[in-house]
C-alpha positions in Angstrom: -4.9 116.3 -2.9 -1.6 117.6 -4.1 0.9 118.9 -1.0 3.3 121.4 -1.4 6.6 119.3 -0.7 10.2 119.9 -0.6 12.7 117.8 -2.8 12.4 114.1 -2.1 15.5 112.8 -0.2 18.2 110.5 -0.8 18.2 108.0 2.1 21.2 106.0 3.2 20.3 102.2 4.5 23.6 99.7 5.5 23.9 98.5 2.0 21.8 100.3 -0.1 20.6 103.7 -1.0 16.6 104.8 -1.7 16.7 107.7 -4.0 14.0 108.9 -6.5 13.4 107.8 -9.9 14.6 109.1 -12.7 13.5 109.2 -16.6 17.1 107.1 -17.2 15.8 103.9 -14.7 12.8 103.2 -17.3 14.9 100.4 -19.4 15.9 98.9 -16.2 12.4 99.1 -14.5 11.0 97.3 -17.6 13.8 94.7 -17.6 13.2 93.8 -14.3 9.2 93.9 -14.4 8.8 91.2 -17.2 9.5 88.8 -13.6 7.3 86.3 -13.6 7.5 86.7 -10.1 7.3 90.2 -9.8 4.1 90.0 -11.6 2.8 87.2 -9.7 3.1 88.8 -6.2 2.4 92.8 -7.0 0.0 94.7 -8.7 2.2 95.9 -11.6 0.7 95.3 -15.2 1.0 92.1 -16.6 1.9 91.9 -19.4 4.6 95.0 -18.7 5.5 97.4 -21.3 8.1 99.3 -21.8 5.3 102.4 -21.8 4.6 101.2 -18.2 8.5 101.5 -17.0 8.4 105.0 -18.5 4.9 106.2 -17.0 6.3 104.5 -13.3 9.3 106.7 -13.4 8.1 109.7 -15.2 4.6 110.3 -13.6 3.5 107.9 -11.4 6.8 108.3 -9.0 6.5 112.1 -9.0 3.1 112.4 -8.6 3.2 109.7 -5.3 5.8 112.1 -4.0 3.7 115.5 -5.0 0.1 113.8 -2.9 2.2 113.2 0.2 3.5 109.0 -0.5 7.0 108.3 -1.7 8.5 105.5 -4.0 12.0 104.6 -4.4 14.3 103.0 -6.5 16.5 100.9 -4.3 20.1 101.3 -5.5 22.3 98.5 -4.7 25.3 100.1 -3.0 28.0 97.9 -4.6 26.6 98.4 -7.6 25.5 101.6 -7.7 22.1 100.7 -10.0 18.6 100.1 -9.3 18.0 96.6 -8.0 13.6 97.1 -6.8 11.5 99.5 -6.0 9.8 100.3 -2.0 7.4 103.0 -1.9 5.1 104.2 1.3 1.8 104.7 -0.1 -1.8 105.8 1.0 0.2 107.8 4.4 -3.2 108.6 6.0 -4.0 109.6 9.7 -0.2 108.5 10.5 -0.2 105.0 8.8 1.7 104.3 5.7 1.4 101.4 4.1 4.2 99.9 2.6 5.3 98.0 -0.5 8.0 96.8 -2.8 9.4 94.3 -5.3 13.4 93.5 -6.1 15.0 92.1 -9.5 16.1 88.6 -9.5 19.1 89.2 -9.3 19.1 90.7 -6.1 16.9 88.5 -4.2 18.8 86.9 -0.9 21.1 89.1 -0.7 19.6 91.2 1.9 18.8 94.4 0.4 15.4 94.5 0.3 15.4 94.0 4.0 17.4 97.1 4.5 15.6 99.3 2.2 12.7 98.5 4.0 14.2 99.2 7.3 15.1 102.5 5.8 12.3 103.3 4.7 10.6 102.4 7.8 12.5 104.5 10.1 12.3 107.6 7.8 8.2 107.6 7.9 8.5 106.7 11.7 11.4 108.9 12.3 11.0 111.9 9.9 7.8 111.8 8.2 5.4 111.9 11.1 4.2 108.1 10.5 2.6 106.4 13.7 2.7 102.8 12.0 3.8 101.5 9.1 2.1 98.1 7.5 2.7 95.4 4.9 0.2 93.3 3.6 1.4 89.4 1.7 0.2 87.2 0.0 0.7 84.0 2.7 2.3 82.4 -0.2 4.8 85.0 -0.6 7.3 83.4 1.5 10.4 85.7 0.2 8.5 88.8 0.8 7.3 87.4 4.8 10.8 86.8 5.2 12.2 90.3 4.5 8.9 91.8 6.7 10.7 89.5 9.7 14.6 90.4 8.7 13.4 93.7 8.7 11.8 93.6 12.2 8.0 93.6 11.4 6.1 91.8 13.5 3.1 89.5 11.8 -0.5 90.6 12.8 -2.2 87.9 11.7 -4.2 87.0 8.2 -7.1 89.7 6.5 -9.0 87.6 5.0 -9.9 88.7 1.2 -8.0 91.8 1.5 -6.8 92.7 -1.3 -7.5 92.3 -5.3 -4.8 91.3 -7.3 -5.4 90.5 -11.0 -9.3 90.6 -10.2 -9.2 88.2 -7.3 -9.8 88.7 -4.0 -7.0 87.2 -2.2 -6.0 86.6 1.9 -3.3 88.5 3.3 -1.0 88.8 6.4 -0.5 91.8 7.9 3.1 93.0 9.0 3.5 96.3 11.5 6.2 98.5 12.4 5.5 100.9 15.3 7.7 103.7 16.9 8.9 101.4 19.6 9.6 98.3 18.6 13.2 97.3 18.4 13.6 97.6 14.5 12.6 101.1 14.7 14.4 102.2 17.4 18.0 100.9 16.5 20.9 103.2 15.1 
């Protein structure tokens, strides 16, 4: 069901800034999805096309932000270009559920761990979110990392959870609630 929405905002983390995509990010969207390990660990397309870049930033993007979710391109402050993509998707009865990938490049560096705390306090703070969750693969030991960094606290394991590339795979859930210390900081 489409909502009737203002413009999506431009949100402001310690190093980086969430902002919405634009036709212009499609080369570097498809640059940065033919990662093995983006591929590996999300549900994007494998193999990616450069048609795929263009329909994430042209429709899919929009239209997450028109039916009441919101997707990001995480812009490297220092940089001032794209470096992943966080999005809040299937917000539902005040739970959004969160995901994201990050280029290469950008890994270790600690900006996916702020997006996601941005992003986290604007659903709790701002978009009437009760809870936000994260589901990972167990394996996915860069992704658990940034959950922790950015002060999710680990639920325990949903056993075949989710379907990624036609398998039914384990995952751990990750919370955020109004109260909890990562939420509540400046």
């Amino acid at each position: 069901m489409t909502t009737v929405r203002g413009a999506q905002p431009v949100l402001t983390g310690v190093r980086v800034r969430l902002r919405p995509w634009t036709a212009a990010d499609a080369d570097a969207v498809f640059a940065v999805c033919q990662d093995a390990e983006i591929q590996r660990w999300t549900t994007v397309p494998s193999p990616y096309s450069r048609d795929d870049a263009v329909r994430y930033v042209t429709e899919f993007a929009p239209k997450a932000w028109a039916d009441g979710d919101a997707v990001f391109a995480v812009v490297d402050g220092a940089l001032d270009r794209p470096v992943g993509s966080i999005g809040a998707h299937g917000i539902r009865e005040g739970v959004a559920h969160v995901g994201y990938w990050t280029a290469a490049a950008a890994r270790g560096r600690g900006l996916t761990a702020d997006a996601l705390r941005t992003l986290s306090r604007w659903c709790l703070r701002e978009a009437g979110v009760a809870r936000v969750e994260l589901v990972v693969d167990p394996a996915n030991t860069g992704s658990r990392r940034v959950a922790e960094a950015a002060g999710f606290t680990e639920e325990g394991t949903l056993r075949q959870r989710l379907v990624v590339r036609g398998r039914r795979i384990d995952v751990v859930m990750y919370s955020l609630l109004p109260g909890d210390p990562a939420a509540t900081a400046p």
